[in-house]
C-alpha positions in Angstrom: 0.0 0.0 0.0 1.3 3.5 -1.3 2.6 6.1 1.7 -0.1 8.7 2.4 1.5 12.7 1.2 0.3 15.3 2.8 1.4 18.7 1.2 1.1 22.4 2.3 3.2 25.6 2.1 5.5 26.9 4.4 7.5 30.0 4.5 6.7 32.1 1.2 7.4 29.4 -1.2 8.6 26.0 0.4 6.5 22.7 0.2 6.4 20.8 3.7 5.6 17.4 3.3 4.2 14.9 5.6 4.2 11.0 5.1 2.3 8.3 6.8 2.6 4.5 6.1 -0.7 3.2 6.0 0.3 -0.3 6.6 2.0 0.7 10.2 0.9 4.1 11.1 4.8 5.5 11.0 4.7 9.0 10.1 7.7 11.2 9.4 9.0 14.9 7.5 10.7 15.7 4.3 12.7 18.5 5.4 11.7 20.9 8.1 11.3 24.5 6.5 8.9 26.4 9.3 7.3 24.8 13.0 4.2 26.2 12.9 2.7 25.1 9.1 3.9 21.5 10.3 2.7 21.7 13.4 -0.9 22.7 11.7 -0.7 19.4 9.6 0.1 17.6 11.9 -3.0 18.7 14.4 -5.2 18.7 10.9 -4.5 14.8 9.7 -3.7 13.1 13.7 0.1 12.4 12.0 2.7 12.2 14.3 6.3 12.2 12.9 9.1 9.6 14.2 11.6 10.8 11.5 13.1 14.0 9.5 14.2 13.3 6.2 16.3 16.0 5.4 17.5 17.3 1.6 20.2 19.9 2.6 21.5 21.9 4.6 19.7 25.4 3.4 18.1 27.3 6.5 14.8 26.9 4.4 15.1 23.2 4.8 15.7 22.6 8.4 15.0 25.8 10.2 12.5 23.9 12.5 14.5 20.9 13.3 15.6 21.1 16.5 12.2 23.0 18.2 10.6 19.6 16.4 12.9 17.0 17.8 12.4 19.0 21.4 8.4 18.2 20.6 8.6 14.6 19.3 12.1 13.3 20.1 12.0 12.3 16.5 14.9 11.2 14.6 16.4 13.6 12.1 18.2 11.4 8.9 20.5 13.1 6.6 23.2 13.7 4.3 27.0 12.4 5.2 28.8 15.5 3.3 26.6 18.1 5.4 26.5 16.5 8.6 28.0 19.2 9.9 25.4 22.0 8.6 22.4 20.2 10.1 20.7 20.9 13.1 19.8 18.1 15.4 21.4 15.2 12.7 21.1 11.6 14.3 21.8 9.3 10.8 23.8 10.4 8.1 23.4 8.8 4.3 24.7 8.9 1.0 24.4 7.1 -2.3 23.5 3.8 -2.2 21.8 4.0 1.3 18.6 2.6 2.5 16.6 3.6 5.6 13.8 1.6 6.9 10.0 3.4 7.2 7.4 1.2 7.8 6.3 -1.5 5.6 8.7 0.3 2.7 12.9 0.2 2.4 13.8 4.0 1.5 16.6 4.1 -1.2 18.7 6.8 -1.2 19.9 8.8 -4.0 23.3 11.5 -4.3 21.7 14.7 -5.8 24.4 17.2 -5.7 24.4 20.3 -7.3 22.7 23.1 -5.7 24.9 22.0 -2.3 27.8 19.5 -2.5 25.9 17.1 -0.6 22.4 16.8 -1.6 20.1 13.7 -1.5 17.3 12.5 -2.7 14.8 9.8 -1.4 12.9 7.3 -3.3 10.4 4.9 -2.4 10.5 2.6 -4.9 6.9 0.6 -3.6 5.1 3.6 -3.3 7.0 5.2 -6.7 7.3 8.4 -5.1 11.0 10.6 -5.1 11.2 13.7 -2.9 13.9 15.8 -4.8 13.7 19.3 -2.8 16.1 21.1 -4.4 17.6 19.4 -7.2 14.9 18.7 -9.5 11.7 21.0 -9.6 8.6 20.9 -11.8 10.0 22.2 -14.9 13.1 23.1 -13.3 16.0 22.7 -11.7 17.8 23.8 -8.7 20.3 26.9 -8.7 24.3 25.9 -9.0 25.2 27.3 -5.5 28.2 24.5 -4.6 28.8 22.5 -7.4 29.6 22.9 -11.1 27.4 22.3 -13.8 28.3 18.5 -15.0 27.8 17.7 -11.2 23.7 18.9 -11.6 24.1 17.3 -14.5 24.6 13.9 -12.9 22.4 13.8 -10.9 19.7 15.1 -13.1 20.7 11.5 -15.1 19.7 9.6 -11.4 16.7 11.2 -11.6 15.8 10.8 -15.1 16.4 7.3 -14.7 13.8 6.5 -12.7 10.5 5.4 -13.7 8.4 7.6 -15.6 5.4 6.7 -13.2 7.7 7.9 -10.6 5.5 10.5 -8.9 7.7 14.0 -7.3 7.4 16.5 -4.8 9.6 19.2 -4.9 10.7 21.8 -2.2 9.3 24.7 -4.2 6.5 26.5 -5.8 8.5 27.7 -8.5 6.4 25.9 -11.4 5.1 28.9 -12.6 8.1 31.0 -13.9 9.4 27.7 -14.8 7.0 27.1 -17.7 7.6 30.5 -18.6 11.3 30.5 -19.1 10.8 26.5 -20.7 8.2 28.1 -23.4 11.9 30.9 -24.4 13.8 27.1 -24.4 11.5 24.4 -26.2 8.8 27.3 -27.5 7.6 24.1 -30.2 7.0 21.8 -27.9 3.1 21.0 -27.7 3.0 19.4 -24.3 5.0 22.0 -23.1 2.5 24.7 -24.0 -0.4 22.6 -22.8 1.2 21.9 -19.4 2.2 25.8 -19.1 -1.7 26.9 -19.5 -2.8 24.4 -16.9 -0.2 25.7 -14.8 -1.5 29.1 -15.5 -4.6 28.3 -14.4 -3.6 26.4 -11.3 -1.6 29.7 -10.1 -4.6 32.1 -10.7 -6.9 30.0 -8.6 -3.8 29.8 -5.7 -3.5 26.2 -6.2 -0.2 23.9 -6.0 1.1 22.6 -9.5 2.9 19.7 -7.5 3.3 16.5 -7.3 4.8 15.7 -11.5 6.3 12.3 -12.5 9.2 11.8 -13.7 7.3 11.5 -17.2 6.1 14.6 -17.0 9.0 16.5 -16.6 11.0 14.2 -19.4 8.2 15.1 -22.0 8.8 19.1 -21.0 11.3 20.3 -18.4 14.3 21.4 -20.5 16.8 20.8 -18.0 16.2 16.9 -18.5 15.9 17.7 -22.3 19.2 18.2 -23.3 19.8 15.6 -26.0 16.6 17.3 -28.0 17.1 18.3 -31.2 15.1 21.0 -31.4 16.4 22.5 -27.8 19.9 21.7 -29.4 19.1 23.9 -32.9 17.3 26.8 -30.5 20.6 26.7 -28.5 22.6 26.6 -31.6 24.4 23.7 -29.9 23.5 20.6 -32.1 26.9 19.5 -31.5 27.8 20.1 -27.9 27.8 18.2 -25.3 24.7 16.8 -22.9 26.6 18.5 -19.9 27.3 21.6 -22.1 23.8 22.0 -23.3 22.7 21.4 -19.6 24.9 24.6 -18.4 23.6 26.7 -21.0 20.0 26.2 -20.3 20.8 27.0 -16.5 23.2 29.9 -17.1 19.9 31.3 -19.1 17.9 30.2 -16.2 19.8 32.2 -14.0 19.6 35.3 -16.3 15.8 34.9 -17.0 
């Protein structure tokens, strides 16, 4: 049986997420951005979290952690390179590792780029990836501590995942997004249908997350790279995936 998501906003832009097993009644955060929008989810669905799950080390990310582990006395898992950066850490993982919750075995993927040590986590039997930071809806994450072939990388992880995969992403960012996709891929059909819908979905202050994986292959240029027709718009037919990549987020950052 699939975890249960609970979404809602914190801060001005963030995405707090809360997850319950169904099959045990474990509960737990994917990153902490703001106590009191958590607090209200977790009075409004009965959820108490055991565990953090934290992204990064970004003060947007785990700014409540340690008034929520004073709380709950939960238990606060994250990355190995940015152990250091995180309050209240009690596990530290990396590539390759796995962390029990409930009835599911919670794979853990390497996402640097926007910091050095990013992760990702992906529940495979649910086929749901929380990417924060490093992959948005139609988007990707600013360069802040790695180079470009490093986002690059781990864009592939991503990509690589089944296109069923459902996302959440740490950010309500969809909507400028599209806009700057349409200057990128401006011929791409099921671009221009999504960016309407996502239109839409802004004006009536709703969220444009979760995507899939095969969503954001079929429009999100930053997974788009070997495209022809990005390539020719680029004038970069011959470059380089990683090349093409750093162009589209050196424009991104210019947009």
């Amino acid at each position: 049986m699939a975890i249960q998501v609970e979404q809602f906003m914190c801060l001005s832009d963030n995405f707090g997420v809360l997850l319950r097993d169904p099959a045990t009644g474990d509960v737990a955060l994917v990153d902490a951005p703001e106590e009191a929008p958590i607090l209200a989810a977790v009075k409004r669905t009965g959820w108490t979290p055991k565990l953090i799950f934290t992204t990064h080390h970004h003060v947007d990310h785990v700014e409540a952690n340690l008034a929520l582990k004073q709380r709950f006395g939960l238990r606060i898992v994250g990355p190995e390179a940015e152990k250091d950066k995180i309050p209240g850490i009690d596990e530290t993982v990396g590539q390759g590792s796995t962390v029990p919750f409930g009835s599911e075995t919670v794979e853990v993927i390497s996402t640097p780029g926007h910091t050095a040590g990013h992760v990702s986590y992906h529940f495979p039997g649910s086929k749901v990836v929380f990417t924060a930071d490093t992959l948005f809806a139609l988007g990707c994450g600013r360069l802040f501590e790695a180079p470009p072939e490093v986002m690059h990388d781990s864009l592939k992880k991503l990509a690589a995942l089944p296109a069923d995969t459902t996302v959440y992403c740490g950010h309500e960012y969809t909507l400028s997004n599209a806009r700057f996709a349409l200057t990128i891929d401006p011929d791409n059909a099921a671009l221009q249908a999504r960016a309407r819908k996502i239109e839409a979905l802004r004006a009536d202050d709703k969220p444009t997350l979760p995507t899939t994986i095969g969503e954001e292959l079929a429009t999100n240029p930053f997974l788009r790279w070997a495209d022809p027709a990005i390539r020719r718009n680029l004038g970069m037919e011959n470059a380089t995936d990683a090349e093409v990549f750093a162009e589209i987020r050196k424009r991104k950052d210019n947009f």
